[in-house]
TORPA-4810 file (N, C-alpha, C, O; in nm, 3 decimals):
<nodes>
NODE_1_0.082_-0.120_0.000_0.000_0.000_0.000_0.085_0.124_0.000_0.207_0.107_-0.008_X
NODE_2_0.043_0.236_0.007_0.105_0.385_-0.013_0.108_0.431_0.073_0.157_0.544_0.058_X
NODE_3_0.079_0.408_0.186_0.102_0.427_0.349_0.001_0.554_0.348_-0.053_0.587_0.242_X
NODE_4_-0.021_0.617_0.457_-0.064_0.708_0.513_-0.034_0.815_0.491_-0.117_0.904_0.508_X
NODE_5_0.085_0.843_0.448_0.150_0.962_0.436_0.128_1.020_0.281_0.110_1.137_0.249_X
NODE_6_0.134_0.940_0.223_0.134_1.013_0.053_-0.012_1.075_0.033_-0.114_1.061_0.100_X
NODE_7_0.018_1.158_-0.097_-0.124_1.209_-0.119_-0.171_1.180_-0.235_-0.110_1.112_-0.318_X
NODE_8_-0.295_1.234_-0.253_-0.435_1.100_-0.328_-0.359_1.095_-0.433_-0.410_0.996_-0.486_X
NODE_9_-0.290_1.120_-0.490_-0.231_1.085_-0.642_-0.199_0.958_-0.650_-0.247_0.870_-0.721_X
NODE_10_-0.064_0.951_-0.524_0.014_0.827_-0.479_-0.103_0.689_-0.472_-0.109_0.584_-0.537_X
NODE_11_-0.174_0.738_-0.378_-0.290_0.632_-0.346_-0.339_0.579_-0.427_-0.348_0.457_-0.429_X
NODE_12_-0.400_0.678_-0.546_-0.459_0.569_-0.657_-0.394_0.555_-0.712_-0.431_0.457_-0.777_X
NODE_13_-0.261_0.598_-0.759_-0.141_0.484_-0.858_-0.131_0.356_-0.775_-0.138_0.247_-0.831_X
NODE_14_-0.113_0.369_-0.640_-0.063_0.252_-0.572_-0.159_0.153_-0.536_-0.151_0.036_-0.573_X
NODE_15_-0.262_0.205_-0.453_-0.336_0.125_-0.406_-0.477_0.088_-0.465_-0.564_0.030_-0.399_X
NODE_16_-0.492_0.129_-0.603_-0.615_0.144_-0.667_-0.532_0.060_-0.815_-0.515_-0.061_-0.822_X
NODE_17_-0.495_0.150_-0.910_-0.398_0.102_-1.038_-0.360_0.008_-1.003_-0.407_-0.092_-1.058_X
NODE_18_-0.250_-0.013_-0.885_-0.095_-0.093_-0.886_-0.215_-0.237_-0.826_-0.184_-0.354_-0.850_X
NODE_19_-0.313_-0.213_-0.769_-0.384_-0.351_-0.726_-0.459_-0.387_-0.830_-0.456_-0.510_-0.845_X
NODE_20_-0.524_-0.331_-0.909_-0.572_-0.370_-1.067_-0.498_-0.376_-1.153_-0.568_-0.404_-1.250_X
NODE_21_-0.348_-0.366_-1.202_-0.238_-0.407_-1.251_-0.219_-0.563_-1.182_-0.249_-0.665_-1.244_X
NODE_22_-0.167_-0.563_-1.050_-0.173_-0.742_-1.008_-0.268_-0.790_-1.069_-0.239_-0.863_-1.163_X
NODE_23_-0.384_-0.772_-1.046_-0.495_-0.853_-1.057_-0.509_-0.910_-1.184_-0.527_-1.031_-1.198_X
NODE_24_-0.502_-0.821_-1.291_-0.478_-0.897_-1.447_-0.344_-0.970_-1.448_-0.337_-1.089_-1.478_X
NODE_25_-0.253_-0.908_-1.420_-0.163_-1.002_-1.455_-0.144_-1.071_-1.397_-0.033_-1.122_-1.415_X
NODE_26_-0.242_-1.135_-1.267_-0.301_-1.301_-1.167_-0.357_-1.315_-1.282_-0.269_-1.370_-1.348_X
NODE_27_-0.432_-1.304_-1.339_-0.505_-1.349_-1.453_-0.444_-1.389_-1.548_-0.471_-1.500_-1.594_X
NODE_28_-0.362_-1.324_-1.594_-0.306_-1.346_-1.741_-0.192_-1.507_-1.694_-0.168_-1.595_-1.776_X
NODE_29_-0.145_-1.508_-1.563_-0.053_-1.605_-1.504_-0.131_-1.718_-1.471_-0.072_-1.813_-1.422_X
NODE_30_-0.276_-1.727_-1.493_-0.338_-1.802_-1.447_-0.322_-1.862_-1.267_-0.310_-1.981_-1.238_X
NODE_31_-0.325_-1.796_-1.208_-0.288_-1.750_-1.033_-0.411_-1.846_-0.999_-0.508_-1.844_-1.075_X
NODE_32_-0.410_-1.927_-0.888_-0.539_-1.977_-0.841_-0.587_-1.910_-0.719_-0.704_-1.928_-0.684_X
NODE_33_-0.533_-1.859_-0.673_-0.594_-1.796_-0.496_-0.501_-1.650_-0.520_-0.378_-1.655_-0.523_X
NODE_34_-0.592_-1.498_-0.539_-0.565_-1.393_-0.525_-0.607_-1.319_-0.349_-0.714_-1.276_-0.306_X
NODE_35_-0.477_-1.330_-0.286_-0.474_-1.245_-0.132_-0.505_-1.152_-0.131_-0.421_-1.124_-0.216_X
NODE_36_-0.560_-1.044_-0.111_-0.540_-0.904_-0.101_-0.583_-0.849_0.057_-0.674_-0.884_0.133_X
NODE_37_-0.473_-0.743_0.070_-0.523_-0.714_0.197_-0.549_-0.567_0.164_-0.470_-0.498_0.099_X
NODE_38_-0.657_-0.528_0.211_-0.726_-0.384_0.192_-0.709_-0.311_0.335_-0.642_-0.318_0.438_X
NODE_39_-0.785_-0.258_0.291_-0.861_-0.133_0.416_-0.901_-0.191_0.503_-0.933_-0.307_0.479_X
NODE_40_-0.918_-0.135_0.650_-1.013_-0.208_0.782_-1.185_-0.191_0.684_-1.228_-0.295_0.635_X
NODE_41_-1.239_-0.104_0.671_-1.363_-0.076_0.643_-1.350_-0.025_0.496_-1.331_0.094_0.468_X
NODE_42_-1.365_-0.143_0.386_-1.375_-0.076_0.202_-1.528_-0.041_0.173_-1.555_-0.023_0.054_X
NODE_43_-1.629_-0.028_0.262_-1.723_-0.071_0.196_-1.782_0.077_0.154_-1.749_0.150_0.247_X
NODE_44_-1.856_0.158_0.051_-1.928_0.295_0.045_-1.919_0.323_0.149_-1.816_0.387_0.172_X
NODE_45_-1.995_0.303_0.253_-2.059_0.328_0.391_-1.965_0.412_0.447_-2.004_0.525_0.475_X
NODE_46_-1.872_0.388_0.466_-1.747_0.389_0.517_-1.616_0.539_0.425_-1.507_0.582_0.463_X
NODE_47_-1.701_0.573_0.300_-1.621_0.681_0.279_-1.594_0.821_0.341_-1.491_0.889_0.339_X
NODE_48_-1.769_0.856_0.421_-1.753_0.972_0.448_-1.684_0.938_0.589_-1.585_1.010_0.592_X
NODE_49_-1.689_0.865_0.705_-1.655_0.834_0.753_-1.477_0.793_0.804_-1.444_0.780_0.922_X
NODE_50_-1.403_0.781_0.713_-1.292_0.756_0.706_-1.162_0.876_0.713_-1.046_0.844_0.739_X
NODE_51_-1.203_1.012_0.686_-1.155_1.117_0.740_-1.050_1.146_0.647_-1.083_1.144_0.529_X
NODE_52_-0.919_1.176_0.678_-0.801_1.171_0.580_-0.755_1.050_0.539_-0.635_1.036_0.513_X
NODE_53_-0.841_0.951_0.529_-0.828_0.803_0.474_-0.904_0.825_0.358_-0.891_0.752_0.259_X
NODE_54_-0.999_0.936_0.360_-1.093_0.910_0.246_-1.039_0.833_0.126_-1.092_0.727_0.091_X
NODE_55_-0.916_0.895_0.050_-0.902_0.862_-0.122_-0.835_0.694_-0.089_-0.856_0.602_-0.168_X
NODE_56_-0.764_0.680_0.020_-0.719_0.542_0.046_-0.836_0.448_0.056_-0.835_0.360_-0.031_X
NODE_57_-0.948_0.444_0.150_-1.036_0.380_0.168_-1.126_0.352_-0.026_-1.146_0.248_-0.089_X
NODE_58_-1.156_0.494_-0.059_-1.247_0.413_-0.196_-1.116_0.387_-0.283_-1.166_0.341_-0.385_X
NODE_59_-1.020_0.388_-0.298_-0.912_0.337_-0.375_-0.920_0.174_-0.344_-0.934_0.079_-0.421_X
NODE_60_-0.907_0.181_-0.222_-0.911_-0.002_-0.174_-1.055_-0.069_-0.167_-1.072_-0.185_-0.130_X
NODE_61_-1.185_0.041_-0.218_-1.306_-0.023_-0.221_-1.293_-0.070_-0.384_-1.329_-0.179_-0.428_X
NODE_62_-1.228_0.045_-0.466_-1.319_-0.011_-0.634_-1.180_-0.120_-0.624_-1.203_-0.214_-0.700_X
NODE_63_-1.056_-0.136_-0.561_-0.967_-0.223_-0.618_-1.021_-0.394_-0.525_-0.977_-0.501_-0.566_X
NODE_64_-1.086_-0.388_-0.444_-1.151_-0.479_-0.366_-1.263_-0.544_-0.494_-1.238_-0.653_-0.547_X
NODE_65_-1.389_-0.459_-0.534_-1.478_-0.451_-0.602_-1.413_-0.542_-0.771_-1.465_-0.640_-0.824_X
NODE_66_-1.298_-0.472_-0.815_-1.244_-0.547_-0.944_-1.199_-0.668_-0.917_-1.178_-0.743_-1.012_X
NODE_67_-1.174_-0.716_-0.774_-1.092_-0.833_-0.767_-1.202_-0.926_-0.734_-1.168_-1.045_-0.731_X
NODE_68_-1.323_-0.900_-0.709_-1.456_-0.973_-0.672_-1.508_-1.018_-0.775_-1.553_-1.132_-0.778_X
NODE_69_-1.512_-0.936_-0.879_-1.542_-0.900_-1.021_-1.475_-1.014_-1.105_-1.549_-1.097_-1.159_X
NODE_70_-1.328_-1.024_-1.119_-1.244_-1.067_-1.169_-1.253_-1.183_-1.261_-1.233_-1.199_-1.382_X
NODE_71_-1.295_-1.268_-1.152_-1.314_-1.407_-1.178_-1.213_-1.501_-1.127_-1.206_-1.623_-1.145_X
NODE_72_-1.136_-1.424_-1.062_-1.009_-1.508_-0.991_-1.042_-1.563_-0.864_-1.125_-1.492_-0.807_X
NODE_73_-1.011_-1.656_-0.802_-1.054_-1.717_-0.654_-0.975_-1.604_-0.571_-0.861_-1.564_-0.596_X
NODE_74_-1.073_-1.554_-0.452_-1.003_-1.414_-0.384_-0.970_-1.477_-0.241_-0.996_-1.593_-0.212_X
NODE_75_-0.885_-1.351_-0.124_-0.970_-1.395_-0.068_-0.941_-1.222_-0.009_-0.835_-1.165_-0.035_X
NODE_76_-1.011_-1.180_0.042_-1.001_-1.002_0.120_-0.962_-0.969_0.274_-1.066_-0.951_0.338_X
NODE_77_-0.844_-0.954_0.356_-0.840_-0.950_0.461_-0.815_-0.795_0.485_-0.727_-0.718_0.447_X
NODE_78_-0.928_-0.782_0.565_-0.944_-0.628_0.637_-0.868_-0.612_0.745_-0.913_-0.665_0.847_X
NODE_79_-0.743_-0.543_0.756_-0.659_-0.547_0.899_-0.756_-0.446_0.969_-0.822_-0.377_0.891_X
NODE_80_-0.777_-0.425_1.103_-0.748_-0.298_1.185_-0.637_-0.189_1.171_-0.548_-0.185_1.086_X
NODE_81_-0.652_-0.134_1.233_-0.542_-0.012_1.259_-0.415_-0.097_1.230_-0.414_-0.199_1.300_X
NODE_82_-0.322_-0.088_1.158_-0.145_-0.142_1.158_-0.060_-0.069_1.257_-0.015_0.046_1.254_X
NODE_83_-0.043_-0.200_1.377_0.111_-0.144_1.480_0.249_-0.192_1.437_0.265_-0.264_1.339_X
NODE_84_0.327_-0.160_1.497_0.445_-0.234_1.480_0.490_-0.247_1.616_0.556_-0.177_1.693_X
NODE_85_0.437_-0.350_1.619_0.500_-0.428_1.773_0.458_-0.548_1.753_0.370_-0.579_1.673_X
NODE_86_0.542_-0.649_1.853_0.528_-0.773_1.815_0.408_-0.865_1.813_0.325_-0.847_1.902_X
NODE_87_0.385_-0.965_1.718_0.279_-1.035_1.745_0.221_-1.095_1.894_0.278_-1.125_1.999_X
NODE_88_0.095_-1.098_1.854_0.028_-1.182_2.008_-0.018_-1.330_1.934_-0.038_-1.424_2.011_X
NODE_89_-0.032_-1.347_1.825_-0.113_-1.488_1.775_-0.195_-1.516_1.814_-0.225_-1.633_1.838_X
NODE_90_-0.292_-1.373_1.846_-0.446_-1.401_1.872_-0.515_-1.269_1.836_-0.488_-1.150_1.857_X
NODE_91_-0.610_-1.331_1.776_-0.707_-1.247_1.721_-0.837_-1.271_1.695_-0.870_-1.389_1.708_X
NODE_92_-0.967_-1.154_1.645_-1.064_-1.194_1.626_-1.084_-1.162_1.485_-1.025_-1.068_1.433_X
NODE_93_-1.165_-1.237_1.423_-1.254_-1.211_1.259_-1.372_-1.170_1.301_-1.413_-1.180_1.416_X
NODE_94_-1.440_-1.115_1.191_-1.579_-1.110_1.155_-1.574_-1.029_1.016_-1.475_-0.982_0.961_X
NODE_95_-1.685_-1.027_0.982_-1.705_-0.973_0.852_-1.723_-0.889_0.882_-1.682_-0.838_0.778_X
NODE_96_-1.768_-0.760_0.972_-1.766_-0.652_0.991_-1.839_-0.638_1.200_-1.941_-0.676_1.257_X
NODE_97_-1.710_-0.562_1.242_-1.731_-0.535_1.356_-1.778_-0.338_1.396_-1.764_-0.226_1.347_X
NODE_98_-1.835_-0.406_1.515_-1.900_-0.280_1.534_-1.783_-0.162_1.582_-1.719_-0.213_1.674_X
NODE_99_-1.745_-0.058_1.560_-1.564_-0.034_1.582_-1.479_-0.068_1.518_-1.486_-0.153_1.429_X
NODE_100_-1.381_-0.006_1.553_-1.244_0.024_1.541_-1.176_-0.091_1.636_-1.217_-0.133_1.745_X
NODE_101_-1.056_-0.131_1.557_-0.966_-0.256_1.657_-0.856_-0.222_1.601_-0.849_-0.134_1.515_X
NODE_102_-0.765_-0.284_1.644_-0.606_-0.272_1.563_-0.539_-0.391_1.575_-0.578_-0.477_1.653_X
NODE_103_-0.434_-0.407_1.500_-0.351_-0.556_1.509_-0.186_-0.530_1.496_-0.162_-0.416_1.457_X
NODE_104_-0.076_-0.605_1.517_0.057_-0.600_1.508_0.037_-0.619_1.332_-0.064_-0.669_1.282_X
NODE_105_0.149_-0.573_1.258_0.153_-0.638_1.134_0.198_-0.735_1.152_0.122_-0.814_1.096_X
NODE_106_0.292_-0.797_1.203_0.351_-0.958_1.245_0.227_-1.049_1.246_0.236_-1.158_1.189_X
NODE_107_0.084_-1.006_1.320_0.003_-1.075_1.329_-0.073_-1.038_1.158_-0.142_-1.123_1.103_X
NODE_108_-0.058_-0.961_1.121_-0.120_-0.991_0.975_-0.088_-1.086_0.870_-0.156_-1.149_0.789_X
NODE_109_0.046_-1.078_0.898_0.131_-1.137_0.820_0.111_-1.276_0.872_0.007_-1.263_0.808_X
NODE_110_0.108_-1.354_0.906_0.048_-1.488_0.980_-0.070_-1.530_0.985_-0.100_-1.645_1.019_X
NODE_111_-0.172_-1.421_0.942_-0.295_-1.494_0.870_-0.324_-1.517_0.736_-0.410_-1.583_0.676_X
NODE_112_-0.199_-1.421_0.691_-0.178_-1.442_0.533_-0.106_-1.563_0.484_-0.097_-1.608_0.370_X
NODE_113_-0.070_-1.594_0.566_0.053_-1.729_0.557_-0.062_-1.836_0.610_-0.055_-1.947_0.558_X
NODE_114_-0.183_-1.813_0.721_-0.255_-1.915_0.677_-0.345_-1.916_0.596_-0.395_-2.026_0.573_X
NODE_115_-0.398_-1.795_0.524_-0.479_-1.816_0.380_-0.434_-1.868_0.316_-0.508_-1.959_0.280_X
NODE_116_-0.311_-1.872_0.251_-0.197_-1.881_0.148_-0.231_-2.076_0.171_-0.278_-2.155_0.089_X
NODE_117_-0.193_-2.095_0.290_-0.135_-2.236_0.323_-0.277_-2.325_0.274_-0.264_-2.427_0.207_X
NODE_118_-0.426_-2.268_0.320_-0.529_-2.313_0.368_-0.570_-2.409_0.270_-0.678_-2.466_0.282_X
NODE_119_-0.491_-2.432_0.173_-0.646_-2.518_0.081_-0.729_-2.479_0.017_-0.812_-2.553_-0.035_X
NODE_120_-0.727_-2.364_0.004_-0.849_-2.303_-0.025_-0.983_-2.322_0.056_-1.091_-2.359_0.011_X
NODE_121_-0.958_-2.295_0.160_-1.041_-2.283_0.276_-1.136_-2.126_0.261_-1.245_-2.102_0.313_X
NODE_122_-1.086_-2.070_0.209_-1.136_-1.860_0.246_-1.148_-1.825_0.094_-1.124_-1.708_0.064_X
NODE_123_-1.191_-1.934_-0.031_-1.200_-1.870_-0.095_-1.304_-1.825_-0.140_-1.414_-1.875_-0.119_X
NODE_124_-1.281_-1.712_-0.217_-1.413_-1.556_-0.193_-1.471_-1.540_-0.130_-1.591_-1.525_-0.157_X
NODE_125_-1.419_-1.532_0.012_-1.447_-1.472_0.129_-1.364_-1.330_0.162_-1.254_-1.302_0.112_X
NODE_126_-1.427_-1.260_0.241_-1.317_-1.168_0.272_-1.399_-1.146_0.461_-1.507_-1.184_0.504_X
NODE_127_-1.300_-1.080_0.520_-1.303_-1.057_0.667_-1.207_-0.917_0.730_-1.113_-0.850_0.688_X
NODE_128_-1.289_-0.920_0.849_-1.175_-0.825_0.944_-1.142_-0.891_1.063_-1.198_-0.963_1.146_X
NODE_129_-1.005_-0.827_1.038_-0.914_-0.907_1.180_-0.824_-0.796_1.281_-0.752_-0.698_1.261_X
NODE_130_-0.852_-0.843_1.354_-0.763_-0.718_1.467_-0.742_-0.798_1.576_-0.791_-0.910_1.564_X
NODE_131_-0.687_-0.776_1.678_-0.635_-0.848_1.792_-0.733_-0.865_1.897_-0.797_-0.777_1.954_X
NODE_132_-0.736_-1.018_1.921_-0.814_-1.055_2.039_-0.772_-1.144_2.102_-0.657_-1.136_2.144_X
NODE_133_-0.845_-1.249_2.126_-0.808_-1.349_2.239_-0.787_-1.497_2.162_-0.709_-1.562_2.230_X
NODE_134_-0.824_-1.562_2.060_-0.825_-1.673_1.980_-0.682_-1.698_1.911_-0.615_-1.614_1.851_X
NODE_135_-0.655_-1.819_1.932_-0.557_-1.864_1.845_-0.569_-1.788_1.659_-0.653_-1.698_1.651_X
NODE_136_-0.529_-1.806_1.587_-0.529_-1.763_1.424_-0.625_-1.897_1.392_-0.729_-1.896_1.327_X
NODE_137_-0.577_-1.984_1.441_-0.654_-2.099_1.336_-0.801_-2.136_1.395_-0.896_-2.182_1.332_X
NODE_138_-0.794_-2.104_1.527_-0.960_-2.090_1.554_-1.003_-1.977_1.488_-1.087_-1.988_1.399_X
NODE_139_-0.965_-1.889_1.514_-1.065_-1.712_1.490_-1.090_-1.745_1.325_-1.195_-1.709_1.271_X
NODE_140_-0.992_-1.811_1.259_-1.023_-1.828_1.104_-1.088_-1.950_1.062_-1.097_-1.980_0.943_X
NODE_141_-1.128_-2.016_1.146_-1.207_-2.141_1.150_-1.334_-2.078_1.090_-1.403_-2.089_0.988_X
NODE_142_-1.331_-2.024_1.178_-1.597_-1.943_1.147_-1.572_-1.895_0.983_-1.664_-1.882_0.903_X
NODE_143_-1.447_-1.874_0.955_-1.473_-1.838_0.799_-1.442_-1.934_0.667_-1.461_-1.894_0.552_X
NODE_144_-1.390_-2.067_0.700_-1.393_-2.201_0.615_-1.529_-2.244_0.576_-1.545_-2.346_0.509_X
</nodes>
């Protein structure tokens, strides 16, 4: 992604273009399981709402939206807020929580490694994850 800091230009080259650039050329590679990790909240609802996230948030809604579209097996993981501190290896999912949560990236990165691994367990599914109390492989259980 284009981090926080850049402005809307950056955002939609990066996180809008540069994720609909992958996405065909998953396609054109014939890719079987497309990861993407978006926004905590991509959905409309959520634009006015999102503040100086605005152009990031619908950048990661229409690039969410093309990859649904696609025809490629997806799967969408919504982080919380991104820390950098070390993992806990526990967390919660849902498809949409009431609030704001946050997670370590260490712990993101470890549910991506179990999508990746899963079998195709999560495919075209998408979720939000932020830090709670559950192992990874329970909290991602309710979504197989």
């Amino acid at each position: 992604g284009s981090g926080g800091s850049t402005g809307a230009d950056k955002t939609i080259i990066v996180d809008l273009d540069g994720a609909i650039k992958t996405i065909e050329a998953s396609k054109q590679a014939n890719i079987k399981h497309y990861i993407m990790v978006s926004t905590y909240d991509a959905r409309r609802e959520a634009f006015d709402s999102s503040g100086d996230l605005k152009p990031y948030t619908i950048a990661k809604h229409y690039a969410d939206e093309h990859l649904k579209n696609s025809g490629l097996n997806y799967t969408i993981v919504h982080p919380g807020a991104l820390e950098d501190k070390e993992g806990t290896s526990k967390i919660e999912t849902d498809l949409y929580f009431d609030g704001r949560g946050s997670i370590p990236r260490e712990d993101v990165a470890s549910v991506l490694k179990e999508v990746a691994l899963s079998e195709n367990k999560f495919i075209n599914k998408e979720f939000q994850v932020i830090t709670g109390n559950q192992s990874i492989i329970e909290a991602l259980s309710s979504f197989e």
